[in-house]
matplotlib code that plots the C-alpha trace (Angstrom):
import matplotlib.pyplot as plt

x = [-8.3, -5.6, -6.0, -3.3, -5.3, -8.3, -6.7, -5.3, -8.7, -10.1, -7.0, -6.5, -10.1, -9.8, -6.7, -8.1, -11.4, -8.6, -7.0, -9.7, -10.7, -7.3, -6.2, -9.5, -11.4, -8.5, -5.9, -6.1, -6.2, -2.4, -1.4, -2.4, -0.7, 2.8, 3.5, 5.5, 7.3, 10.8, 12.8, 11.8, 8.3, 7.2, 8.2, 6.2, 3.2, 3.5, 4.7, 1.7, -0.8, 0.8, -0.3, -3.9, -3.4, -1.5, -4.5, -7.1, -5.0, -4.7, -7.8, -9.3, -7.3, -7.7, -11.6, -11.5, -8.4, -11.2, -14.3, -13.0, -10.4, -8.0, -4.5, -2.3, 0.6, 1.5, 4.8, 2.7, 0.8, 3.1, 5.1, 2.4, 1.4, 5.5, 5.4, 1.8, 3.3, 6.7, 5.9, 2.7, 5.3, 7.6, 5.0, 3.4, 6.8, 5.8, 9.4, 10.1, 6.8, 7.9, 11.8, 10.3, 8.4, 11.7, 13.5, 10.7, 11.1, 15.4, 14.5, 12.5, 9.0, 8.4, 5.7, 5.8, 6.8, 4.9, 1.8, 3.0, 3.7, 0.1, -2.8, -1.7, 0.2, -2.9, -3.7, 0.1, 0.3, -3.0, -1.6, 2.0, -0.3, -2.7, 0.5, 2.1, -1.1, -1.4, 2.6, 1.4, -1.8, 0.4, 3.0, -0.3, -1.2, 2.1, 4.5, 4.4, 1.3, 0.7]
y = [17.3, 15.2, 11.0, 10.7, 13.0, 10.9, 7.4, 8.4, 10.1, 6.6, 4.3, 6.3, 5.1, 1.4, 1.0, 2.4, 0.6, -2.8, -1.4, -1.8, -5.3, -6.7, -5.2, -6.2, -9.0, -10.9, -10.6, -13.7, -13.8, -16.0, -12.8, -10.3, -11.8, -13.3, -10.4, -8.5, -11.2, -11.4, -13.3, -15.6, -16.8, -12.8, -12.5, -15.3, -14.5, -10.6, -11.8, -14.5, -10.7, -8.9, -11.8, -11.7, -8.3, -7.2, -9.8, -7.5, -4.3, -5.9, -7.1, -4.3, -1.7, -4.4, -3.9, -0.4, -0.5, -2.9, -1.1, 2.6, 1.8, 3.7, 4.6, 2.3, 0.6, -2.6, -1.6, 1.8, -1.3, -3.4, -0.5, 0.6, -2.8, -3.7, 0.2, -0.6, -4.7, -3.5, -0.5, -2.3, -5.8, -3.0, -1.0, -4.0, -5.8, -3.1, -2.3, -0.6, 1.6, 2.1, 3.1, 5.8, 7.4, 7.2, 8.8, 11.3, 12.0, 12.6, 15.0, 17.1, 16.2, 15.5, 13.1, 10.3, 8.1, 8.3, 8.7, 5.0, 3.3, 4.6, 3.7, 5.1, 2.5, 1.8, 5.2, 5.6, 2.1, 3.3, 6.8, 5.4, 2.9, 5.7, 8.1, 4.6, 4.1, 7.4, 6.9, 3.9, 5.4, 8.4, 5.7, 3.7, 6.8, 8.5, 5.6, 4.8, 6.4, 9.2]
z = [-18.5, -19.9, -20.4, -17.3, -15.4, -16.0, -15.1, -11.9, -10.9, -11.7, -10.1, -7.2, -5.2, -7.0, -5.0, -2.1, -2.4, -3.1, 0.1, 2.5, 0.6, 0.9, 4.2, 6.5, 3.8, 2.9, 5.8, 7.9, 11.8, 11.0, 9.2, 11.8, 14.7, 13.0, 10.0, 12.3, 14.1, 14.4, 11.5, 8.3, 10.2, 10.1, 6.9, 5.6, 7.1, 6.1, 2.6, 2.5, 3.5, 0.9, -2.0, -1.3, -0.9, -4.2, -6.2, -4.6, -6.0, -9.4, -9.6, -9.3, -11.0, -13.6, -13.2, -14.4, -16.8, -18.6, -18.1, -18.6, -21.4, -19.6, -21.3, -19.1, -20.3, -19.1, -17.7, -15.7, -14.4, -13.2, -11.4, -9.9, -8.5, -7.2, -5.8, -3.9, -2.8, -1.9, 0.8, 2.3, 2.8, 4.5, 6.6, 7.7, 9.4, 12.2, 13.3, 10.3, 11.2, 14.4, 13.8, 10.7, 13.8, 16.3, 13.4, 13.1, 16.8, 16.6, 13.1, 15.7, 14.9, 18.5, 19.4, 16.7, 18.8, 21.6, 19.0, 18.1, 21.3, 23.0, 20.2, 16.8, 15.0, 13.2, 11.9, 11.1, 9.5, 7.5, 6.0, 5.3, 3.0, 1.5, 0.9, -1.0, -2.5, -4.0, -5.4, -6.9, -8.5, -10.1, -11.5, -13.0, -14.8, -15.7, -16.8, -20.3, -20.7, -23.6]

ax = plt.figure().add_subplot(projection="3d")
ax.plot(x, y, z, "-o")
ax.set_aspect("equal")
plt.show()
């Protein structure tokens, strides 16, 4: 197994581990009920979720670099971190979530939508993060690495 190999095996559940910390842990009851409000207020309060959130990622993909010595360059850290912060800031504004599942619906994968609107905004909210997540991982690994 290649060195790349190895780092995303070992980046991939640090950010998910960071994920859980940041999303639930960290996340403030402010942030829950005003990140996918309408205007500059939403954005704050997303913006202000996705700080604690991004130091939990870093942090801990930090933790292993460390402990593991794994080949990661600075700038494969970095893009993997503004990948992670970017598309959670996006996915959490809600309506963006929610117009990605109407647009789902008009492609004809019928029932996104609907899934949304009656109880699974969380779980889709949750796997757009983990697919992200996993982007972000492969980008740690792969950019600038050997």
């Amino acid at each position: 197994m290649n060195t790349a190999a190895l780092t995303f095996a070992t980046i991939a559940p640090a950010l998910w581990a960071a994920h859980h910390v940041g999303d639930y842990w960290l996340q403030t009851t402010h942030q829950v009920e005003n990140k996918g409000c309408p205007g500059a207020h939403g954005w704050l309060a997303a913006a202000r979720h996705v700080a604690s959130y991004t130091a939990a990622t870093a942090a801990f993909v930090g933790i292993v670099w460390a402990a593991f010595g794994l080949d990661i360059t600075p700038l494969g850290f970095l893009l993997g971190q503004l990948v992670s912060a970017v598309t959670h800031l996006v996915i959490d504004r809600r309506y963006t979530l929610r117009a990605v599942s109407a647009w789902l619906d008009r492609a004809g994968i019928r029932g996104k939508l609907g899934y949304y609107d009656n109880g699974g905004a969380p779980h889709l909210d949750q796997a757009a993060h983990l697919a992200w997540l996993f982007v972000a991982a492969l980008l740690t690994a792969l950019v600038g690495g050997a």
